[in-house]
C-alpha positions in Angstrom: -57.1 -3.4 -29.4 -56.3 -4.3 -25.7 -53.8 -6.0 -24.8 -54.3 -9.8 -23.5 -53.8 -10.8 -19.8 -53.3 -14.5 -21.2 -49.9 -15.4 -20.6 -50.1 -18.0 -23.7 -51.2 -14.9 -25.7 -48.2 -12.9 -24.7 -45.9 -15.3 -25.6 -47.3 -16.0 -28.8 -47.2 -12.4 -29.4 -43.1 -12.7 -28.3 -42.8 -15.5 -30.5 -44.8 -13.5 -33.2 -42.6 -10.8 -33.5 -39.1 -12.7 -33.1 -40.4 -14.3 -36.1 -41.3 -11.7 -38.2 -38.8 -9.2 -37.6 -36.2 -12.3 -38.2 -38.0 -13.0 -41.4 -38.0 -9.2 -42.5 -33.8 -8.3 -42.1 -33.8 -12.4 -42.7 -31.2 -11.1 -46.1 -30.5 -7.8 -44.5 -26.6 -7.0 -44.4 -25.5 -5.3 -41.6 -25.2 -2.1 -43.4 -28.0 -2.8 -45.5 -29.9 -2.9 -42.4 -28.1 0.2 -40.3 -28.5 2.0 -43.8 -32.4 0.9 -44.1 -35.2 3.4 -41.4 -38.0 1.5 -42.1 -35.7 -2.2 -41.1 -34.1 -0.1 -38.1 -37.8 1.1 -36.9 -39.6 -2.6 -37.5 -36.7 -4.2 -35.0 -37.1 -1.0 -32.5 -40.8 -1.4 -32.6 -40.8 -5.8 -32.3 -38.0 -4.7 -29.5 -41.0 -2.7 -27.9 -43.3 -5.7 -28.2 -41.4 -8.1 -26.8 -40.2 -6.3 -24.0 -44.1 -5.0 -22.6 -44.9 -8.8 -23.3 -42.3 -10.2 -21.4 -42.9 -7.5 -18.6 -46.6 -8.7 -18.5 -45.8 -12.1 -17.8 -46.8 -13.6 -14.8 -43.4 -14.5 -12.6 -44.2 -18.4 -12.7 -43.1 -18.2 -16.2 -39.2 -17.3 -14.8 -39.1 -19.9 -12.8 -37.1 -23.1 -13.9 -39.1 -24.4 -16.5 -38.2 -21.4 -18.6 -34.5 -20.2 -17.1 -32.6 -20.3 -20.6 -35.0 -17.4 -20.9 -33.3 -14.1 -19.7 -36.4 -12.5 -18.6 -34.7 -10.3 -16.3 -32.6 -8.8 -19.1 -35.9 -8.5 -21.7 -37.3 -6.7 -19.2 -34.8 -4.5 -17.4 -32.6 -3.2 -20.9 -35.8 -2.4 -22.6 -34.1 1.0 -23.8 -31.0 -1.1 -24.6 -32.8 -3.5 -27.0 -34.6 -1.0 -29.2 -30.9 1.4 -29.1 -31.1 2.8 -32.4 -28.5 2.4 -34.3 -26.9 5.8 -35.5 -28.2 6.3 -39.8 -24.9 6.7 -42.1 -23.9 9.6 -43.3 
């Protein structure tokens, strides 16, 4: 499917996965999450999502309306936000 050039769709797709992944680890421990590939891969793959979303946006949507937002950080530490976390021995 190809992706949407609406802005609205993109951040319902942000929204979307912020949402689901929070629901999925939503009872998760810590190490029950660091200990679980499939919970580890589902945040590194929403991580993915947001962050090609977010880069899509148009710049208007940074402006002040939406500066709480830390666009600039979504964006820029894409590689940061899906870091995988090391699997326990």
């Amino acid at each position: 499917m190809a992706a949407s050039k609406s802005p609205r769709a993109r951040l319902l797709h942000i929204r979307d996965e912020i949402e689901g992944v929070a629901a999925a680890i939503k009872n998760l421990s810590f190490d029950q999450y660091r200990a679980s590939y499939i919970h580890r891969r589902a945040v590194e793959r929403a991580a993915q999502i947001i962050s090609e979303a977010a880069k899509a946006l148009p710049p208007g949507l940074s402006d002040p309306v939406y500066s709480e937002a830390p666009w600039t950080s979504i964006i820029g530490n894409r590689k940061r936000l899906a870091a995988r976390i090391p699997a326990p021995r």
